[in-house]
C-alpha positions as CSV (number, residue, x, y, z in Angstrom):
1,X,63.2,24.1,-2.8
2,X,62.5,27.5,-2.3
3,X,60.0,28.5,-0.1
4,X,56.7,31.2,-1.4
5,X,56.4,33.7,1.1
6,X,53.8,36.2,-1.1
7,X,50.4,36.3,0.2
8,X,47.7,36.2,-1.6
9,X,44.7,37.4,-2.2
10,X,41.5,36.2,-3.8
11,X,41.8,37.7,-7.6
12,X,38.4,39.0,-8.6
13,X,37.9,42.1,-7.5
14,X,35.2,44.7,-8.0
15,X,36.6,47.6,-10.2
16,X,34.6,50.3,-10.4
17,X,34.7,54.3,-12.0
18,X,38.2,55.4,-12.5
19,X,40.0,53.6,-9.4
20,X,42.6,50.8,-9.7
21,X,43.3,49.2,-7.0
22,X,47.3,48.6,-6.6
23,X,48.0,45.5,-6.0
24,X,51.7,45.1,-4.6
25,X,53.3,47.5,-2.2
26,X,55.7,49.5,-5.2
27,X,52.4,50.1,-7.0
28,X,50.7,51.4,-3.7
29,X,53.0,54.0,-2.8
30,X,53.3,54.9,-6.3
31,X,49.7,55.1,-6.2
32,X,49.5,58.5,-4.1
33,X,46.5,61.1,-4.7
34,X,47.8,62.6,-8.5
35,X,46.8,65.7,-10.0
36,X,43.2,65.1,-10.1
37,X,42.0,68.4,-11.5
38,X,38.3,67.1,-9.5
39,X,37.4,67.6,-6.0
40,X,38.7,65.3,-3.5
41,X,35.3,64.8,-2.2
42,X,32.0,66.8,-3.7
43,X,28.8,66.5,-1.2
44,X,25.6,67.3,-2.9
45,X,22.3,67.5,-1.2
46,X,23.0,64.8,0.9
47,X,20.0,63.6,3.5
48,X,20.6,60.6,6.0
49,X,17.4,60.0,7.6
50,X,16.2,57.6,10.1
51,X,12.8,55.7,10.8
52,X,11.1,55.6,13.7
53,X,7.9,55.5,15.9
54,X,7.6,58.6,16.0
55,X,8.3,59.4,12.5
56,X,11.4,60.0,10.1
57,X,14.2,61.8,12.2
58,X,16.3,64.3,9.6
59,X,19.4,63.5,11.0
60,X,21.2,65.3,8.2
61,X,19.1,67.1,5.8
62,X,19.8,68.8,2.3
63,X,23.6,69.2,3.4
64,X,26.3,70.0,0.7
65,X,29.7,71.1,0.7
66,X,33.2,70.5,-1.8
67,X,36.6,69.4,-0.6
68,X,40.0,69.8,-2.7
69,X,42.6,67.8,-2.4
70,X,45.2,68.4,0.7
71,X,42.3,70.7,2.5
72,X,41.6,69.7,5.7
73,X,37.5,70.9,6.7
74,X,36.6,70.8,10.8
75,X,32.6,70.1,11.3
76,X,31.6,71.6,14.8
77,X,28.3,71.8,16.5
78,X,26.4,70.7,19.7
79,X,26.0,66.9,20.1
80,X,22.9,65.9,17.9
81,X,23.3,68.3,15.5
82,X,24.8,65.5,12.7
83,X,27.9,65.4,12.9
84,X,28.8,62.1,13.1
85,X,26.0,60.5,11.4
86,X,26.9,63.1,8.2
87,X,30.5,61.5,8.5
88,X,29.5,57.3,8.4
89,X,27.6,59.0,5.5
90,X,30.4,59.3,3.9
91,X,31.5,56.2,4.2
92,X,28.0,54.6,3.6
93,X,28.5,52.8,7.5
94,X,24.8,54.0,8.0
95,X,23.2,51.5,9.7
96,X,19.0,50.7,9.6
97,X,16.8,52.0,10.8
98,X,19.1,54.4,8.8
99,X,19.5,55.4,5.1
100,X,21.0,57.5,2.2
101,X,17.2,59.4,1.4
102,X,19.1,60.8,-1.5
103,X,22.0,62.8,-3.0
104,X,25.7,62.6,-3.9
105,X,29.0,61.6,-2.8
106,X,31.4,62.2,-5.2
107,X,35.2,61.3,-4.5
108,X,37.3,62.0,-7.1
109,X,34.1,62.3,-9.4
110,X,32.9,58.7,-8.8
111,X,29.5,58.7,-6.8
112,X,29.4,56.3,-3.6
113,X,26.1,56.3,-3.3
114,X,24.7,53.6,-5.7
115,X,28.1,52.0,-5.0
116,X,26.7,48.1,-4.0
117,X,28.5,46.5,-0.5
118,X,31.5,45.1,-2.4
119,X,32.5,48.0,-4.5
120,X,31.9,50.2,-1.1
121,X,33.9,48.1,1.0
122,X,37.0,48.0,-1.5
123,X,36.8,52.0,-1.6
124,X,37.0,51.9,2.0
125,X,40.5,52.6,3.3
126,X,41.6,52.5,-0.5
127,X,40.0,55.7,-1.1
128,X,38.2,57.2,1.8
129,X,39.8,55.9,5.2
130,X,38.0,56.3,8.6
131,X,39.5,57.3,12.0
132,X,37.2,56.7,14.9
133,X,37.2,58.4,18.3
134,X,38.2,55.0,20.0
135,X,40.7,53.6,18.2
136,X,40.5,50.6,21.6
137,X,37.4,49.4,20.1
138,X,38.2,50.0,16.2
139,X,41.6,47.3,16.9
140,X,40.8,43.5,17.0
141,X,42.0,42.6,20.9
142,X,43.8,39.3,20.4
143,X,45.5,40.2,17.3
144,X,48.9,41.6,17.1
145,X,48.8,45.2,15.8
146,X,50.8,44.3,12.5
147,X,48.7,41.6,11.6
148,X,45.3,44.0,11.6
149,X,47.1,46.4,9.2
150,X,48.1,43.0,7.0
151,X,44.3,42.2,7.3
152,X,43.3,45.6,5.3
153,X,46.2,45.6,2.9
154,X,45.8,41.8,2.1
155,X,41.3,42.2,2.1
156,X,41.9,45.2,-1.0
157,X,44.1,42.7,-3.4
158,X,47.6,43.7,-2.1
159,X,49.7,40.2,-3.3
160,X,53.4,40.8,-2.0
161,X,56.5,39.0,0.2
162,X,56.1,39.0,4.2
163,X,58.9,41.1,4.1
164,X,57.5,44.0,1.7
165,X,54.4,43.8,3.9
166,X,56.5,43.9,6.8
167,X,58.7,46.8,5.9
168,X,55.3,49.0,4.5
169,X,54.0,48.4,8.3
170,X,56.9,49.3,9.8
171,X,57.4,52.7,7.5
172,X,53.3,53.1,8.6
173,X,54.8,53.2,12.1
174,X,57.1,55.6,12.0
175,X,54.8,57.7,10.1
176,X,52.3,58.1,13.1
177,X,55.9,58.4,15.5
178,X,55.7,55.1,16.8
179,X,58.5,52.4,17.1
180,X,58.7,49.2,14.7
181,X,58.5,46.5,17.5
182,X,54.9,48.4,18.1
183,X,53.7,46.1,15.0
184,X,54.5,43.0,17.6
185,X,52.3,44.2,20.3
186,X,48.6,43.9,21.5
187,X,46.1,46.7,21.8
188,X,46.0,46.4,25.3
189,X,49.4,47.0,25.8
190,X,49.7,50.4,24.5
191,X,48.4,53.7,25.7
192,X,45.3,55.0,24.1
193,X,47.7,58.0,22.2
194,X,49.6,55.0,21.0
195,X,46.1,53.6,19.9
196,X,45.4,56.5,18.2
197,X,48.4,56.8,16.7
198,X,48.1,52.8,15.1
199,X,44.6,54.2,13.9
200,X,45.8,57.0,12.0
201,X,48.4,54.3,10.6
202,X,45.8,52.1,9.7
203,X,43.8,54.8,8.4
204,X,46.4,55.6,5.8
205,X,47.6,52.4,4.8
206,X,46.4,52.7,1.3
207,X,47.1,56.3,0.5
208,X,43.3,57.4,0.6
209,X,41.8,60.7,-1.3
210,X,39.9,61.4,1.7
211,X,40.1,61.0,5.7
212,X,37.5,61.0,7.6
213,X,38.5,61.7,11.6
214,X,35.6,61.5,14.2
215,X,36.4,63.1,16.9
216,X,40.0,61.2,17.1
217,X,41.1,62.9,20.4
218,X,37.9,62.7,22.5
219,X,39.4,60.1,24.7
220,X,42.9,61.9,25.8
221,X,44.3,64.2,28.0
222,X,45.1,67.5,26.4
223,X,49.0,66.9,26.3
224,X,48.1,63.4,24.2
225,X,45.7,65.4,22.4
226,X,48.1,67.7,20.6
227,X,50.7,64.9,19.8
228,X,47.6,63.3,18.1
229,X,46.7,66.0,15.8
230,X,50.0,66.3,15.0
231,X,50.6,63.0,13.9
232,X,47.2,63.6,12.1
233,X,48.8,67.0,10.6
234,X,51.8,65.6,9.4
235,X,50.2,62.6,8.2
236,X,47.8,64.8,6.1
237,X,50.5,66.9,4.8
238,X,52.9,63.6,3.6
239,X,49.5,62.0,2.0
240,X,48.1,64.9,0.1
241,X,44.9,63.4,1.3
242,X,42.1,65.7,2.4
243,X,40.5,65.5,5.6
244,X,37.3,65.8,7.5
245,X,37.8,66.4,11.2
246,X,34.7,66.0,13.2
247,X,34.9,67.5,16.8
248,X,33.7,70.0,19.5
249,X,36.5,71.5,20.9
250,X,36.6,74.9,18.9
251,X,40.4,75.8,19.7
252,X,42.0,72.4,18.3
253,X,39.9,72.4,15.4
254,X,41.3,75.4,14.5
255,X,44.9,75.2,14.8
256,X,44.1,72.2,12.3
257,X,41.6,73.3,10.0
258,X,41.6,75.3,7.0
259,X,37.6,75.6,6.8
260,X,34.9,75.2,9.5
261,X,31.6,74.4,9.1
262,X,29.3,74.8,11.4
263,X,26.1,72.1,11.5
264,X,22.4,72.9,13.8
265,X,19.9,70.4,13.2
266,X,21.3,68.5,10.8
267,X,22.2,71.5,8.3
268,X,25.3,73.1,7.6
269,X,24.6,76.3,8.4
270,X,27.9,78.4,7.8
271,X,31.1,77.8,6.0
272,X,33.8,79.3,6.0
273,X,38.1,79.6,6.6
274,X,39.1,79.3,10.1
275,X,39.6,83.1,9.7
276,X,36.1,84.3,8.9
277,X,34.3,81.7,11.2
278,X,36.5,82.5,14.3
279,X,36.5,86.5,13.6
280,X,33.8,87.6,11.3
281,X,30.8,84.6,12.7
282,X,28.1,85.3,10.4
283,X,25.2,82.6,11.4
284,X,23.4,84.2,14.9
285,X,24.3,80.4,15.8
286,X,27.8,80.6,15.3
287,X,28.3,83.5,17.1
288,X,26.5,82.3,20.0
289,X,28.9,79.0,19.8
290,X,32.2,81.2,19.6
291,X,30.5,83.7,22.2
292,X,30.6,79.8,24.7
293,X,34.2,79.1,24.2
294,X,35.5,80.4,27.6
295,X,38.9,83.0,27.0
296,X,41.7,82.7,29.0
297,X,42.4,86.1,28.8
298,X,39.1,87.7,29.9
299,X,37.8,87.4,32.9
300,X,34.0,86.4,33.4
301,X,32.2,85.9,36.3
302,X,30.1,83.0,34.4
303,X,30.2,80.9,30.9
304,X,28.0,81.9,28.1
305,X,25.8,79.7,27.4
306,X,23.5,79.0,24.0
307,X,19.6,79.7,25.7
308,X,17.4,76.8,24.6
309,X,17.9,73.3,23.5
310,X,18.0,72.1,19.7
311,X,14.7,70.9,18.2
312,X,13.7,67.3,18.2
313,X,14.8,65.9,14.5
314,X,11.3,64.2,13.6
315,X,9.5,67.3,14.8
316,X,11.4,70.3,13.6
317,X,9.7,73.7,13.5
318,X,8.4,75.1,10.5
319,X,10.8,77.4,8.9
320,X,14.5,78.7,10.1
321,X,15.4,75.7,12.7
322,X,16.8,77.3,14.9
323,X,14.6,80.6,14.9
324,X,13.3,78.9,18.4
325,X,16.9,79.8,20.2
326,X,17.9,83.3,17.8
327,X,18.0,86.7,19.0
328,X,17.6,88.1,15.6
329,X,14.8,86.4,14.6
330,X,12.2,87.9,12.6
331,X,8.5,86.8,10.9
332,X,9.5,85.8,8.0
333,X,12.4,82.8,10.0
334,X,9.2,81.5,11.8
335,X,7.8,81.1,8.3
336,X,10.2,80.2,5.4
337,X,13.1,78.3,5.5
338,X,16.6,79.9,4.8
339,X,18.2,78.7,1.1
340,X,21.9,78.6,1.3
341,X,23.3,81.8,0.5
342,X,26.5,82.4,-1.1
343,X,27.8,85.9,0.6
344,X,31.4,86.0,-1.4
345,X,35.4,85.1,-0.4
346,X,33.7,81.1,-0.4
347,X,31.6,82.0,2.6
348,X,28.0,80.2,2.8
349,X,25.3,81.3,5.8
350,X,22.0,79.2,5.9
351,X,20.1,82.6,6.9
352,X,17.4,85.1,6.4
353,X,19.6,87.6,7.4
354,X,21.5,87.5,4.3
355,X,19.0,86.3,1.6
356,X,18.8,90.2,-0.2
357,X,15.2,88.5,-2.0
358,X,13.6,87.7,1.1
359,X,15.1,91.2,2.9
360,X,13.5,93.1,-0.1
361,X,10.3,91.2,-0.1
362,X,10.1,92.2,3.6
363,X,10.6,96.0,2.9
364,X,7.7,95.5,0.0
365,X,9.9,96.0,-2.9
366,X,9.6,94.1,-6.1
């Protein structure tokens, strides 16, 4: 009698917008990203908020950006400034006291945001994958690292042999650089670049449109660090998926990205390609943040620093937020909030200093 070996999986599935979920291996890596004339991802006007005693914290607030296909977009920024709360955002893993106030996500033209939990958790590594920043608490401990992929395949409605399942693992592996009897072991028994590598693995199991990578090198030495993004590189490149890389470190983000933005207080305030950002900073706050980066090649007697500290988030200032910390601020920043302005070449700046109807108002023509 021969003996089953396809796994199953339970056979009603939530299928949503224009996404069909594969549901053996051949049809998953036939699956790939397409020729979607649409955006990977389009954010529109998206605010996460947060309740609290002291009233609602604007943890990102009115933020919007588009990402095509294969792009890969860095988000940088001091710590508070909305980073990482804009990124589980995007994969609606906002957790009360926070919420969605309002706006859009769309991947691929399909909006996540009035998504319910089961159509949100099938589009989850199927269509936008998450890499965290410690892949040691993202793996289950006592469960051998093929089996956890397995779990994620198996959970979306993949219904194949052992073996299929098996060999789409071990491919996974060497993807990421890693060595098929990895799939045997435990967490604990491999480094945390290994662990970061099985992340990235995991991540891209199912071919997503969109990555989302928080900060996946925070953890590691700089040697490790490279290897990662790397693996994260080449991974991007075989996937034709986009990516979102959240991080701090201004000089790995941009040997990886193609864009930067640049968030203060829970706005994007500048975006731009690696080029403009890095030489031609537009946003008084980016140039202060490229102005900290400490060269190599000049020598300074101390780091530049940003003066000030960023506002609280459930009591920001009236007007330009970060008018408190600018030296080019005028009247008008300490009165009217800054609209995003479109200054050519794809470049967006959040700022007065660029808004020619506020600049002319100023000067008293109209």
């Amino acid at each position: 009698m021969a003996v089953d070996t396809t796994i199953n999986a339970p056979t009603e599935r939530a299928q949503s917008g224009r996404f069909e979920m594969p549901t053996t291996i051949d049809e998953l890596r036939r699956s790939g990203i397409g020729d979607s004339p649409l955006p990977a991802i389009d954010v529109n006007d998206l605010k996460v908020y947060y309740d609290s005693e002291a009233g609602i914290v604007k943890a990102v607030d009115s933020v919007s950006f588009t990402l095509q296909q294969g792009e890969r977009l860095a988000l940088v920024g001091e710590s508070g400034c909305g980073k990482t709360t804009l990124g589980m955002a995007l994969m609606k893993l906002t957790k009360p006291p926070g919420y969605i106030d309002g706006g859009e996500i769309l991947l691929d033209g399909r909006d996540l945001v009035p998504l319910n939990d089961e159509e949100m958790r099938l589009a989850r590594l199927a269509e936008i994958a998450l890499v965290t920043q410690s892949a040691m608490n993202a793996l289950n401990p006592v469960m051998r690292i093929e089996d956890q992929i397995f779990d994620g395949l198996i959970d979306h409605g993949i219904r194949d042999t052992k073996e299929n399942l098996r060999n789409h693992v071990y491919d996974l592996l060497r993807r990421v650089g890693l060595r098929e009897n990895v799939g045997r072991m435990y967490p604990h028994e491999l480094s945390g670049g290994m662990k970061q590598r099985v992340a990235i693995a995991t991540g891209t199991s199912m071919n997503p449109k969109v990555i989302v990578a928080d900060e996946p090198t925070s953890a590691l030495d700089v040697v490790v660090q490279r290897q990662v993004m790397m693996t994260l590189s080449r991974v991007q490149r075989d996937t034709g998926a986009a990516v979102i890389l959240i991080g701090h470190d201004m000089g790995l983000v941009a040997q990886f990205a193609d864009r930067i933005g640049v968030m203060y207080a829970g706005k994007l305030v500048d975006i731009g390609t690696v080029q403009q950002i890095i030489e031609e900073p537009k946003h008084p706050y980016t140039k202060l943040l490229i102005n900290s980066v400490p060269d190599l090649e000049e020598k300074r007697e101390r780091l530049t620093g940003i003066p000030g500290i960023p506002p609280p988030l459930v009591d920001l200032p009236p007007g330009c937020v970060f008018a408190p910390r600018c030296p080019s601020v005028e009247d008008v920043c300490n009165e009217l909030e800054p609209r995003d302005i479109d200054i050519g070449d794809s470049r967006h700046v959040m700022c007065h200093l660029f808004d020619e109807d506020v600049n002319m108002a100023g000067r008293g023509v109209g």
